[in-house]
C-alpha positions as CSV (number, residue, x, y, z in Angstrom):
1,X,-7.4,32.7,-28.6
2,X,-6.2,30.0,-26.2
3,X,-5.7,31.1,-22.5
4,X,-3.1,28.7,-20.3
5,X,-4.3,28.6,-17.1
6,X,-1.1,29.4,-14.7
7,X,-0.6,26.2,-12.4
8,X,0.8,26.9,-9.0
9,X,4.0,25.8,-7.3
10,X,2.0,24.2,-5.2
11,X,0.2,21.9,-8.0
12,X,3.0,21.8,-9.9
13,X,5.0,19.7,-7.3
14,X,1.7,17.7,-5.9
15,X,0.1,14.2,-6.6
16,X,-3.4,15.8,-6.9
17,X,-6.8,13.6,-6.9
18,X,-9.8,15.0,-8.0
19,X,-12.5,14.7,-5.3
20,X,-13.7,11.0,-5.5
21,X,-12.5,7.5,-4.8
22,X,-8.7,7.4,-6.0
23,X,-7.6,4.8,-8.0
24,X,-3.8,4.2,-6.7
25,X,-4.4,4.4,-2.5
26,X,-8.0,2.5,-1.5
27,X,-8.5,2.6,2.1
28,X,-10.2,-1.4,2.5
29,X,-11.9,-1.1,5.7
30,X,-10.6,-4.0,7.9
31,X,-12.6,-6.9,9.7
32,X,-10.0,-7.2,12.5
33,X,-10.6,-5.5,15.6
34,X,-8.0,-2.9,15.6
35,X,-8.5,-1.6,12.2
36,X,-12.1,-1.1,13.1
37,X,-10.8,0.9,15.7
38,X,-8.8,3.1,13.1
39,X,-11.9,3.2,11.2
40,X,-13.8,5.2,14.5
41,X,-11.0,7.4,14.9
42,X,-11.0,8.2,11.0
43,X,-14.5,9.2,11.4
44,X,-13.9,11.5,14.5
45,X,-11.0,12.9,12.4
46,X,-13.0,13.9,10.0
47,X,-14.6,16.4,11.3
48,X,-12.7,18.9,12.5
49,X,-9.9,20.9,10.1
50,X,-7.0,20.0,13.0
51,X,-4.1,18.8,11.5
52,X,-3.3,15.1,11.5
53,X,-0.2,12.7,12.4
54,X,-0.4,9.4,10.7
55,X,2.3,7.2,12.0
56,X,2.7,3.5,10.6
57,X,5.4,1.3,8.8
58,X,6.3,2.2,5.0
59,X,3.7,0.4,3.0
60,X,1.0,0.5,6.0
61,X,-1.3,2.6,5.0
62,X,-0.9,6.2,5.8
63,X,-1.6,7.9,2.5
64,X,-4.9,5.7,2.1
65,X,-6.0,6.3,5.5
66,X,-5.1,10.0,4.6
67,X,-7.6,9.9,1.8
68,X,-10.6,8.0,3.6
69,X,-10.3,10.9,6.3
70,X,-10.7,13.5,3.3
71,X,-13.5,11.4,1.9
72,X,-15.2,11.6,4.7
73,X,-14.8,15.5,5.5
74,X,-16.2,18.9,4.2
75,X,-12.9,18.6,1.6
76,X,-14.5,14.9,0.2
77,X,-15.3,17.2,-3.4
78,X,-12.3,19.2,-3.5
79,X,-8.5,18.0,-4.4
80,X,-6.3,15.7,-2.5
81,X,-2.7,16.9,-2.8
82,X,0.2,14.6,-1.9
83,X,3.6,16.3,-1.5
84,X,6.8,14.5,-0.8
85,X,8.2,16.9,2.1
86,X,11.8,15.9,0.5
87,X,11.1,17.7,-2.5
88,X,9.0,20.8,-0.8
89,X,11.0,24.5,-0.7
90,X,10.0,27.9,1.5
91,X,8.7,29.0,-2.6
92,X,6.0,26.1,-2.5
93,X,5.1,26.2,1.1
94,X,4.2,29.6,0.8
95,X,1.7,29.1,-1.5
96,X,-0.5,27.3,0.3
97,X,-2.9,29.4,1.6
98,X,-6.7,30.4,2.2
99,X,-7.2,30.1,-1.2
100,X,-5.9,26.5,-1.7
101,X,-9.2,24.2,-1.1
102,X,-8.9,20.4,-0.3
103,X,-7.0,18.4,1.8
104,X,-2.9,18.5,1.3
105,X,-0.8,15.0,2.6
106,X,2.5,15.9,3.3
107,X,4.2,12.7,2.9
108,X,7.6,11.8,5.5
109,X,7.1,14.6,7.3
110,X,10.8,14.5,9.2
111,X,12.1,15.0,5.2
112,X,11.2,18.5,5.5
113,X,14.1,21.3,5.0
114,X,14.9,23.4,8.4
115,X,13.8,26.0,6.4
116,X,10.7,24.8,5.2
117,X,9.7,24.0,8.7
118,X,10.4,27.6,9.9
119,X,7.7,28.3,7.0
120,X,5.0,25.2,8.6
121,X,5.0,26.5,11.9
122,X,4.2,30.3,10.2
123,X,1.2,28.7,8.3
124,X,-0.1,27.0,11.0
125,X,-1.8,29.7,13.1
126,X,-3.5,31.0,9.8
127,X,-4.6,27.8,8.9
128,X,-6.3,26.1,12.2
129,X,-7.7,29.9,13.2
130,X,-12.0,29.7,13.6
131,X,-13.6,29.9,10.2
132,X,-15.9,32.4,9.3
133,X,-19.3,32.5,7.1
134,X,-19.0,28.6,5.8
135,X,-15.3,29.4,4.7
136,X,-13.7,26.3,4.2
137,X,-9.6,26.2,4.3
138,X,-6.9,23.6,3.6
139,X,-6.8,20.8,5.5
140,X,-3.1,19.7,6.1
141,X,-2.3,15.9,7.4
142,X,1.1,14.4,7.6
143,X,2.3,11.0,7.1
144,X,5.6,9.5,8.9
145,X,7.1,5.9,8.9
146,X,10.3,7.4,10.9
147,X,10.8,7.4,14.6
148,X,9.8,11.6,15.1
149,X,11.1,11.7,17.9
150,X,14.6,10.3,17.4
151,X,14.6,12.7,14.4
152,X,13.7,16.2,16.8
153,X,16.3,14.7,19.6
154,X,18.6,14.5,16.3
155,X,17.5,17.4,15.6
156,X,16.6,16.8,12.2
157,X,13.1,17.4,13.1
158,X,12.0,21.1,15.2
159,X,10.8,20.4,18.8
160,X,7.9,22.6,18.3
161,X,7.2,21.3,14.7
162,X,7.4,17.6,16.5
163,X,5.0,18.7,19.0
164,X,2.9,21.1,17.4
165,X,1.9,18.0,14.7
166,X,2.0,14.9,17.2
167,X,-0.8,16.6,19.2
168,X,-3.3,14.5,17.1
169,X,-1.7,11.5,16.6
170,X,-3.1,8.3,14.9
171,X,-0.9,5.5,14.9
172,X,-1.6,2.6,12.1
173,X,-1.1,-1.3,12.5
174,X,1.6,-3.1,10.6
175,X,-0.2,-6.2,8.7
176,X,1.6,-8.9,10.6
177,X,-0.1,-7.5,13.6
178,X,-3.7,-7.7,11.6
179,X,-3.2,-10.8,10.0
180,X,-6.6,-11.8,10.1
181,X,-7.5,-8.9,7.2
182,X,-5.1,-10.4,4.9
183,X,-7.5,-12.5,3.5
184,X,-10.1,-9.7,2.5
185,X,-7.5,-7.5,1.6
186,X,-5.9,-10.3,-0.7
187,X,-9.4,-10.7,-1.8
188,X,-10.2,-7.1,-3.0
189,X,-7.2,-6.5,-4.8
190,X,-7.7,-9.5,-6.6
191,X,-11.0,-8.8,-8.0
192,X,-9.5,-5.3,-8.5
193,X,-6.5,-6.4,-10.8
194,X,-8.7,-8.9,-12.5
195,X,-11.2,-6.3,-13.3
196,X,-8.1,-3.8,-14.8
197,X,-6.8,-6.8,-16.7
198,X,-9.9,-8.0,-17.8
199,X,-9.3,-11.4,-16.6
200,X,-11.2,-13.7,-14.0
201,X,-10.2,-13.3,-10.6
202,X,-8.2,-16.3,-9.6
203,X,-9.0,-19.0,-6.7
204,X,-5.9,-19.4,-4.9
205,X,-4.5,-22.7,-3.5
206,X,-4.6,-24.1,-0.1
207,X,-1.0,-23.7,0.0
208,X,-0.7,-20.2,-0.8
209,X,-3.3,-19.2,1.4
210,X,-1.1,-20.3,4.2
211,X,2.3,-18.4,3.0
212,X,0.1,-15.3,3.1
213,X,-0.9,-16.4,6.8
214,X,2.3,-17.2,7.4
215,X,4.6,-14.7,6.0
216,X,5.7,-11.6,8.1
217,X,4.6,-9.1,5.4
218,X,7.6,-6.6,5.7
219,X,6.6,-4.2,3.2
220,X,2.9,-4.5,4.8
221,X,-0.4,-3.6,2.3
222,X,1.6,-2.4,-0.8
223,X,3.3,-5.6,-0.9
224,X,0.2,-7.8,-0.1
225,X,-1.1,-5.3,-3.2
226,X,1.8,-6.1,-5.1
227,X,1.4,-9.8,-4.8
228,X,-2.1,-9.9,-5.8
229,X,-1.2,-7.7,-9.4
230,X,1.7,-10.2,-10.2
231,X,-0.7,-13.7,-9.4
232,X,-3.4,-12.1,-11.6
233,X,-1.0,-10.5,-14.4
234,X,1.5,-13.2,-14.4
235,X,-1.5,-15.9,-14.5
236,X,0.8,-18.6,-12.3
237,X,-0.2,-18.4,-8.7
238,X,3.4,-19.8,-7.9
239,X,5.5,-18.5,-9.9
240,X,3.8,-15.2,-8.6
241,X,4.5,-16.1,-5.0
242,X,7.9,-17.6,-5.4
243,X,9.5,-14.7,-4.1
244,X,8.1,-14.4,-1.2
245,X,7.9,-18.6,-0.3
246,X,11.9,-18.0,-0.9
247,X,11.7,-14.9,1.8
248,X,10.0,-16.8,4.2
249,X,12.2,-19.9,4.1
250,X,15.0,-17.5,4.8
251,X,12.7,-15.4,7.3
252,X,12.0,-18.9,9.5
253,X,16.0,-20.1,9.1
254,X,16.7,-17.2,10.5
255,X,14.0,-17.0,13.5
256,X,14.8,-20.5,14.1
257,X,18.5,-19.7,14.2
258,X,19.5,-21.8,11.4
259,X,17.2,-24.8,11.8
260,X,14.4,-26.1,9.8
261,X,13.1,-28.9,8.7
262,X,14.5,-30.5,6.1
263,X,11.2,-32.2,5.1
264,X,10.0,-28.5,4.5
265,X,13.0,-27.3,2.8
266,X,13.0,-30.9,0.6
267,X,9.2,-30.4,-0.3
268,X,9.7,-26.5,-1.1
269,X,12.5,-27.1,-3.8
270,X,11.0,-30.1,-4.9
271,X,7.4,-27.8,-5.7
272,X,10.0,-25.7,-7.3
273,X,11.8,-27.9,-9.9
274,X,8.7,-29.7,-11.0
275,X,6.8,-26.0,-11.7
276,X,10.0,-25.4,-13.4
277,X,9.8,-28.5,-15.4
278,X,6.3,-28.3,-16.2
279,X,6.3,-24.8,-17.5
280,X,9.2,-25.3,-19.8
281,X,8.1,-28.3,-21.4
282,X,4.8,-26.6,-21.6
283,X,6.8,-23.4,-23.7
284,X,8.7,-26.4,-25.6
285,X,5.6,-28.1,-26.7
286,X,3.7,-24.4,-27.2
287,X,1.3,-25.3,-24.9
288,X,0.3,-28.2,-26.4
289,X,-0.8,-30.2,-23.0
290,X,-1.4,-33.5,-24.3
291,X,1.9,-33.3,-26.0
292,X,3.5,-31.7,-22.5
293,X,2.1,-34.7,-20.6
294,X,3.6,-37.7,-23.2
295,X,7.0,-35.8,-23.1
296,X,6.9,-35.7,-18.7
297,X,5.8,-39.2,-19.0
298,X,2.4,-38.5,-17.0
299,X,-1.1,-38.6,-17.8
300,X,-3.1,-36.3,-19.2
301,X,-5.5,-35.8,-16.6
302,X,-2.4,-35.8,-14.3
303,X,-1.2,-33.3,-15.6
304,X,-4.5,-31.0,-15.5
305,X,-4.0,-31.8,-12.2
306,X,-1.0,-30.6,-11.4
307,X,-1.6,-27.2,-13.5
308,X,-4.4,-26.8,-11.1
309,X,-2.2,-27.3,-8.2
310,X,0.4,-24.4,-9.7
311,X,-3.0,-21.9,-10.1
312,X,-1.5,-22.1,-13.8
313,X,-4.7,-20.3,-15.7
314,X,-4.6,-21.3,-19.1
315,X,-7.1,-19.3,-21.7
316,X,-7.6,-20.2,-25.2
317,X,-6.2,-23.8,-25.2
């Protein structure tokens, strides 16, 4: 006879990992200077059970940052729950407990209900107390891209919620302010996609190697991730990064109030239209290349060339 085991409301609401390396949120140590700062705080973190603030941009790196401080702690073999604080009730707050082992990330912490931060501040006390005979609680760290404390003077957020989980407070770089990581990071997830979709990491171009310098990175290291899996899957470097060459033109017409030059904006469309053109004729002549250069009217080698120039990875033909 089959026995179901009876999940909790606590798991049945959480993003759990196993303990190990997860797959979705790597923490990529940095090269720059402040993230190897981060990295020495992380570490301190670690080893204590006090409660965390991790403050940073959408996209920055709280959640990852969350799991390299479980990794490194007493928790680094037991789950790592992430729970969306807009989606948490009293019921599931409750739960959590003595008895539930690991570390738990409460992700946006100013989402939280008023009532389900009347239930925080009860679990607290239990949960930071002094631990006796090698017992080993929950450890809770909590993950914000809003300004907390326009949210408490809004009071959206509880003064003594605000300050009870600001007291350790760990505040993460956006990527434009660590642009000198972008490279490793761009790097890394790379060879990760290429390894997922079993193809050879690409080499990128000169050119894109700038916009990734260049660009502002709004949406920080989830979109610098994001880029990476669409130049591997898609297999065109540009056509991968046309999006964001298009944000950045309209990022530096509007820094520059409206002007730009229009030898960059006449170069940028003109890279466009011949990609275009090249990649259509390509589909037309089913990748036939020798027939795709007669019908542009260009060399053969030319147009090798030019395929190289678009990071245009062509298998099998």
């Amino acid at each position: 006879m089959l026995i179901s085991k009876q999940i909790s409301p606590l798991d049945a609401i959480a993003t759990a990992v196993p303990g190990g390396i997860p797959q979705d949120h790597p923490f990529v140590e940095g090269l720059g200077q402040s993230m190897r700062a981060v990295e020495l705080v992380i570490r301190e973190l670690a080893k204590s059970d006090a409660p965390v603030l991790l403050v940073a941009e959408r996209g920055a790196g709280k959640e990852a940052a969350a799991h390299r401080i479980h990794r490194l702690s007493v928790h680094a073999k037991e789950p790592f729950r992430t729970l969306a604080c807009s989606s948490l009730t009293p019921e599931i707050l409750r739960s959590i407990d003595r008895d539930v082992r690991g570390t738990i990330y409460f992700e946006e912490i100013a989402d939280l209900s008023a009532a389900c931060q009347e239930v925080l501040l009860q679990l607290l006390p239990a949960l930071e107390g002094p631990s006796n005979g090698g017992e080993v609680r929950p450890r809770l760290i909590c993950g914000s891209a809003q300004d907390l404390e326009a949210a408490e003077k809004a009071r959206r957020l509880r003064e003594d919620v605000y300050y009870r989980m600001s007291g350790v407070c760990l505040r993460l770089p956006p990527l434009r302010h660590r642009r000198e990581d972008i490279p490793h990071l761009m790097s890394f997830f790379l060879g990760r996609y290429a390894q997922e979709f079993k193809r050879p990491a690409p080499t990128l171009s000169a050119e894109t190697e700038q916009l990734l310098r260049d660009y502002d990175w709004p949406g920080n290291v989830r979109e610098l991730e994001d880029a990476a899996r669409a130049i591997v899957a898609l297999g065109d470097e540009q056509l991968a990064m046309e999006g964001f060459r298009q944000r950045w033109i309209r990022s530096a017409v509007h820094l520059s109030g409206g002007r730009i030059s229009l030898k960059q904006a006449s170069r940028a469309a003109s890279r466009k239209a011949e990609r275009e053109l090249i990649l259509r004729v390509l589909e037309q002549t089913r990748w036939n290349r020798r027939r795709a250069a007669e019908e542009l009217q260009i060399s053969y080698k030319a147009l090798l060339y030019k395929l190289k120039q678009i990071g245009h990875q062509l298998q099998g033909i």
